[in-house]
C-alpha positions in Angstrom: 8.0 23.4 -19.5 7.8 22.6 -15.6 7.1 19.5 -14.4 3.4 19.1 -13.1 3.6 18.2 -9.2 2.3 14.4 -8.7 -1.4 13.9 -7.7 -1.4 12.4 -4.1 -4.4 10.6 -3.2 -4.4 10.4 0.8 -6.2 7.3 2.3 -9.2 8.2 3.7 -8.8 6.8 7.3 -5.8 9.5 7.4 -8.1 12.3 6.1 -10.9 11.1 8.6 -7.8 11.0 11.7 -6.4 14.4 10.8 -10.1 16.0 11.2 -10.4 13.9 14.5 -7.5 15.6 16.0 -8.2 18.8 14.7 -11.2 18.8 16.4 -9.4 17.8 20.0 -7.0 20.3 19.2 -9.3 22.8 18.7 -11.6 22.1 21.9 -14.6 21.3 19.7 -13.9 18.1 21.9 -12.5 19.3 24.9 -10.8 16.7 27.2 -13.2 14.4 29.3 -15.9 15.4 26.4 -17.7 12.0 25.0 -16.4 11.5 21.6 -18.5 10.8 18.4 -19.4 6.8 18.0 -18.1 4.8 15.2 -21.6 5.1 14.0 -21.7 8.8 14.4 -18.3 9.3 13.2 -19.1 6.7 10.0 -22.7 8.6 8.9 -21.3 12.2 10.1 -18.4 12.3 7.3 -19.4 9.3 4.5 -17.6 6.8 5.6 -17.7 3.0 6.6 -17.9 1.6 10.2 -14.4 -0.1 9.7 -12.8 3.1 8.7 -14.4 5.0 11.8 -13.4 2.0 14.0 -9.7 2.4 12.7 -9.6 6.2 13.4 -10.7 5.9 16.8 -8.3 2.8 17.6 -5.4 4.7 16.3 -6.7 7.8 18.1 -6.9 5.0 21.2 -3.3 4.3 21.2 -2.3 7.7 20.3 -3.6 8.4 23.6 -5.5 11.3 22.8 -9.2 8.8 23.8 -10.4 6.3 26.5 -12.2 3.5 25.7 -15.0 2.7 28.6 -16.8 -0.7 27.8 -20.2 0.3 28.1 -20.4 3.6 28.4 -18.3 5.3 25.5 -15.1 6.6 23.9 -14.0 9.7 25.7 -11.4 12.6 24.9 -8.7 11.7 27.5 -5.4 13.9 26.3 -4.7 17.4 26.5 -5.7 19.5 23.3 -2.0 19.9 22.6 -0.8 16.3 23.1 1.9 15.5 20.5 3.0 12.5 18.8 4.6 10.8 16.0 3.0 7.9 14.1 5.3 5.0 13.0 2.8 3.5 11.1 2.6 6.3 8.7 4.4 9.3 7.1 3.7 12.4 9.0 4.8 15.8 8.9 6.3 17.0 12.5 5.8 20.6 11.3 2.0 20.0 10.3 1.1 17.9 12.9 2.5 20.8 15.4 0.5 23.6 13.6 -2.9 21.4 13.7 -2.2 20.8 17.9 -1.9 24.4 18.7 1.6 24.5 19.1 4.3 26.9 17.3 7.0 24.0 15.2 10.3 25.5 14.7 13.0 23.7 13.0 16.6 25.0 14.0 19.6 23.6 11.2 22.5 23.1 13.4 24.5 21.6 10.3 24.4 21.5 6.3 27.3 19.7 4.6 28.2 17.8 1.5 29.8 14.6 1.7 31.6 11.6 -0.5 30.4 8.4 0.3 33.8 7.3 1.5 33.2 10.0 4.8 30.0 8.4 5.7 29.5 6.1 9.2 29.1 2.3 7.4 26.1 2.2 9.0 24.9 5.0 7.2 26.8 3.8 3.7 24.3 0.7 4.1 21.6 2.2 4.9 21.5 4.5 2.0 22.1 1.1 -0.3 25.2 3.2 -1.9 27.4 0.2 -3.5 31.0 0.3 -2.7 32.5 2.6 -6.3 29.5 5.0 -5.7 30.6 8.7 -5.7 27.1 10.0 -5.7 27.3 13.0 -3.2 25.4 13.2 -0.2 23.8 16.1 1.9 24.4 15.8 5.9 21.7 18.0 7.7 21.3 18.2 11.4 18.5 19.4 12.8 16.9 20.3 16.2 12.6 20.3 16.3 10.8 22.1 18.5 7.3 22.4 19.8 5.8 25.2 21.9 9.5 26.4 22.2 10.6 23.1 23.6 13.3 21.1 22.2 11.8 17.6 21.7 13.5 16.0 18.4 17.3 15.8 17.5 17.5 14.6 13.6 20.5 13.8 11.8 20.1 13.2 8.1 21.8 12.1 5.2 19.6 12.4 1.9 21.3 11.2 -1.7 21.8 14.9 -3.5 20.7 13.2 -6.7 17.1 13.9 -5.3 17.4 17.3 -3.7 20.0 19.0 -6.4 20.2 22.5 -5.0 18.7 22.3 -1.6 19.5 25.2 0.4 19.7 25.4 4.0 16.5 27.6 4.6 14.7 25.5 2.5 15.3 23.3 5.7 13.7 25.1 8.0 10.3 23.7 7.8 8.7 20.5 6.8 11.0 18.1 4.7 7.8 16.2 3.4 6.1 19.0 2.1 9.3 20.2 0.5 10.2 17.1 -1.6 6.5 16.7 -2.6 5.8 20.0 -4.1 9.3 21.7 -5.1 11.3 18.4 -6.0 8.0 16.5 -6.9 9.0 13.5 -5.4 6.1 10.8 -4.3 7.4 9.3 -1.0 6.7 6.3 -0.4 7.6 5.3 3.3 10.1 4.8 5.9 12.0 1.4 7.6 12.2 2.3 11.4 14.4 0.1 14.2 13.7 1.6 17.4 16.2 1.5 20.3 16.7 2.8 23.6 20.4 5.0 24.7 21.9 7.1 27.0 22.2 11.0 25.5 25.9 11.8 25.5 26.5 15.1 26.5 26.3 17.3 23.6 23.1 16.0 22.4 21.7 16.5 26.2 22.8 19.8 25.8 20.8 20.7 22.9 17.8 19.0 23.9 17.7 20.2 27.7 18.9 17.2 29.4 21.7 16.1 31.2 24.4 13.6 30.3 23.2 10.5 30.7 19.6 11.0 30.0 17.3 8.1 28.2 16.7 8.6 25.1 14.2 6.8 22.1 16.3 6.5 19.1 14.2 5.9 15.5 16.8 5.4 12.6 16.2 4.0 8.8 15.9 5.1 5.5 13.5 7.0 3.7 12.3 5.5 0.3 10.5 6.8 -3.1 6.9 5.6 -4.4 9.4 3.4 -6.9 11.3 2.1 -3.7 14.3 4.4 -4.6 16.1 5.2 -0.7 16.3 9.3 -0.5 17.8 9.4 3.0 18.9 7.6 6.1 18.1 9.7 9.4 18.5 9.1 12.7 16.1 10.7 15.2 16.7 10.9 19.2 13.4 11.6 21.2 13.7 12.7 24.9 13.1 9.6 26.7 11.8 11.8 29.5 9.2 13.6 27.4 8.3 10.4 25.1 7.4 6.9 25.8 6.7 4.2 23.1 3.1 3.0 22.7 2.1 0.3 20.4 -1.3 -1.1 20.0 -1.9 -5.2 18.8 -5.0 -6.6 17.9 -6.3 -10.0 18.6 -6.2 -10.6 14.9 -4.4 -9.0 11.8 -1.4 -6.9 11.9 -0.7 -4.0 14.4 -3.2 -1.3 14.6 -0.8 1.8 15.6 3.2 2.4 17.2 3.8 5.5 18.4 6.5 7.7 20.0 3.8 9.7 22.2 5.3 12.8 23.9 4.1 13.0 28.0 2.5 15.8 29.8 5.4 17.9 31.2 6.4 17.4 34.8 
């Protein structure tokens, strides 16, 4: 008998955000429109002040609103502004589809490995100990918005979790993919963020030159149960993305985000 796929119960904030986008995206809030109030937002969809307050923060540092003391919040990014959040798991394909722009996802390379051929850095990161022989699936892949090339991704994921993965299957969202054919709950990601020079290959496949600045987001990939199903390493055009992160007086941070810039 087949294995029921796992309920996944989204938190509302993130239901609430992705309608809030939407909505920018398509120009039911066009740009320099006023955008709903906390209080609006809170008694227009059922939900508290402090969850409407988070959305439009987040939505703050995103950059897709302005903030005027006084006056209001207004819609301050293009319709088809794109991002990534590092605060929360989020599908590059989806998030494409919802901002108007066409996602494609090119696979440049599909191996299988031993442990003993991985980088060390990659060994560790993956938590393999030192006997394992557990193989491993290498997967390069380029992302790409609007027909631009915006995301090199290199990954390694423990084959143990994906038995039979195919190269096509590749070709879209990873997220959705484990979730509903490999019933896998994830659970979250452990970024470091850095800053390097593209060498030349990879400025070749992302439009650059040698030499170009890049944002470099690398760490594994874990199970609800805390199990790691990958280590990837993802180079953002530094020219096309800048790093925006968002503190609070009090608490923890509100939002980072690799936000990707209006095109020269």
């Amino acid at each position: 008998m087949p294995q029921p796929s796992p309920i996944v119960t989204e938190p509302v904030y993130q239901q609430l955000a992705r309608r809030c986008r939407q909505a920018i995206a398509d120009g039911t809030h066009p740009p320099g429109s006023r955008f709903p109030s906390e209080r609006e937002l809170a008694d227009t969809y059922k939900v508290s002040r402090a969850t409407a307050n988070k959305v439009i923060s987040n939505m703050v540092a995103e950059g897709l609103l302005h903030f005027r003391p006084g006056i209001g919040t207004f819609v301050l990014a293009p319709a088809k502004a794109l991002h990534t959040s590092l605060r929360e798991m989020e599908s590059f394909t989806e998030h494409a589809r919802q901002l108007g722009l066409k996602p494609e996802t090119r696979v440049l390379a599909f191996h299988h490995l031993t442990p003993a051929e991985l980088p060390p850095p990659v060994r560790l990161g993956l938590g393999l100990p030192p006997d394992s022989t557990e193989p491993i699936l290498y997967v390069r892949r380029l992302r790409l918005a609007g027909g631009e090339a915006v995301i090199l991704e290199d990954r390694w994921l423990r084959e143990s979790f994906v038995p039979r993965l195919t190269e096509k299957k590749l070709r879209g969202s990873l997220y959705r993919l484990l979730e509903t054919e490999y019933n896998l709950r994830l659970g979250g990601e452990r970024h470091r963020i850095r800053a390097r020079n593209l060498p030349p290959d990879e400025a070749g496949l992302l439009g650059g030159t040698e030499g170009d600045a890049a944002l470099v987001v690398e760490g594994p990939g874990f199970a609800s149960d805390g199990s790691i199903i990958w280590f990837e390493i993802l180079v953002y055009r530094g020219d096309r993305y800048e790093l925006v992160n968002e503190i609070r007086g009090s608490g923890p941070i509100s939002n980072t985000i690799v936000q990707l810039l209006p095109a020269a």
